[in-house]
N, C-alpha and C positions, 0 to 999 in steps of 0.2 A: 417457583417452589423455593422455599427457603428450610432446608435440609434439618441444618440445625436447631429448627425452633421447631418443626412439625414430624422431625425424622420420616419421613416419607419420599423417595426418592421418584423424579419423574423425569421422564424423556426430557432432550434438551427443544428448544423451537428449531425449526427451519434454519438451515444455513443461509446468511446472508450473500457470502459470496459463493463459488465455485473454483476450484485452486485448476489452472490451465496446465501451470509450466512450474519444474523448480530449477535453477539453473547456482552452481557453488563454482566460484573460479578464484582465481590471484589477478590480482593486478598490480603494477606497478607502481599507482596512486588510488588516492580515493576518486572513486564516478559518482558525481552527481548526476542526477536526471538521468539515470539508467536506463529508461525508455525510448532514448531518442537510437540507443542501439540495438532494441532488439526490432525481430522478427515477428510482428506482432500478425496471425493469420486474421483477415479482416471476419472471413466465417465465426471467429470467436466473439465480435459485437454486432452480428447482424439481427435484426430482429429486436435487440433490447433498446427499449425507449428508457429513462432513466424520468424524465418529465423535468429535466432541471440543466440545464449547459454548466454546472459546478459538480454535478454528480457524473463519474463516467462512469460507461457501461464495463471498461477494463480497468482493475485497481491495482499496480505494482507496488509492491514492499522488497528493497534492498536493505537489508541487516549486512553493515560492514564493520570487519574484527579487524585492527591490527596487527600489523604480520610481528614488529617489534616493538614487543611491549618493553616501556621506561618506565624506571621505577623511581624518576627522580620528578620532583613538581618544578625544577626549573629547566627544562626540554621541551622545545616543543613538538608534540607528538600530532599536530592536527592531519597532516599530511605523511604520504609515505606507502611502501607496499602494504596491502590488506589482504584479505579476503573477503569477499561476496558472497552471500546466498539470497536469490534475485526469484520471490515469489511470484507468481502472475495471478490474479484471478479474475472472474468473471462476475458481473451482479446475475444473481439465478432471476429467470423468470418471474417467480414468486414475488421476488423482492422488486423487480422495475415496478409492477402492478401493485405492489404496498406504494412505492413511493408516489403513486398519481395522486392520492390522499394522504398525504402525512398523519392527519390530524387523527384519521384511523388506524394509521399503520403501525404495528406492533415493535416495542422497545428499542429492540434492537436496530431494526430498519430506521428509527428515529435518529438513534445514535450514530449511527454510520453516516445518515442525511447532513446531519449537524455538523461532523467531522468533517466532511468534503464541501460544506459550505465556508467554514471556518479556514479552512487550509485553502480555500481557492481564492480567496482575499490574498492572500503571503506571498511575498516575491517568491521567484522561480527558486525554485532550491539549489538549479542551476550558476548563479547570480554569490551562491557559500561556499563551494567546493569548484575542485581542481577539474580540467576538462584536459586529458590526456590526449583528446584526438585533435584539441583547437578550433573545436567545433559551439565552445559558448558562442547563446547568442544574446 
């Protein structure tokens, strides 16, 4: 639907994902690959086929804020306490079975496909940021 041209307003599609978990903390550095420490219940990807080893069936988003913000451009701010809010979610049902066919599968489902192909070429995220446990690998 395009709102502004048809003023006609309509339901959104299907959720691509399914939100599991939200988790907000401090840390004392920034965490990359925040997955390697949670708790991930494996009941939450059972059953979901994805049809692709670059698409997972669980997608984590870490949004990290620094805790002191500089107001100067010669500091460097890359590192340091933060805060996290550590999304977790799930590809719905719906969406594994769009993704057995792409070529049918609706917008969204495409764009999420394309992302997790694109991003699963890129070195580990791991590989940019600080590993406070010593646990890079």
């Amino acid at each position: 639907p395009n709102y502004a041209k048809q003023k006609k307003k309509a339901p959104s599609a299907p959720a691509v994902l399914e939100l599991m978990s939200v988790d907000y903390m401090r840390t004392p550095v920034r965490v990359g690959n925040i997955g390697r420490f949670l708790n991930i219940p494996a009941e939450w990807s059972e059953g979901i086929d994805t049809h692709n080893d670059k698409i997972p069936a669980i997608f984590i988003v870490n949004a990290q804020i620094p805790h002191n913000w500089k107001t100067t451009l010669f500091v460097d701010v890359s590192d340091g306490p933060c805060y996290g809010l550590v999304m977790v979610y799930r590809v719905t049902q719906r969406t594994a079975a769009a993704l057995a066919d792409l070529d049918s599968a609706p917008p969204a489902v495409k764009l999420f496909a394309e992302y997790c192909m694109q991003v699963g070429d890129a070195p580990a995220a791991s590989e940019y940021t600080a590993d406070p446990a010593g646990t890079k690998s």
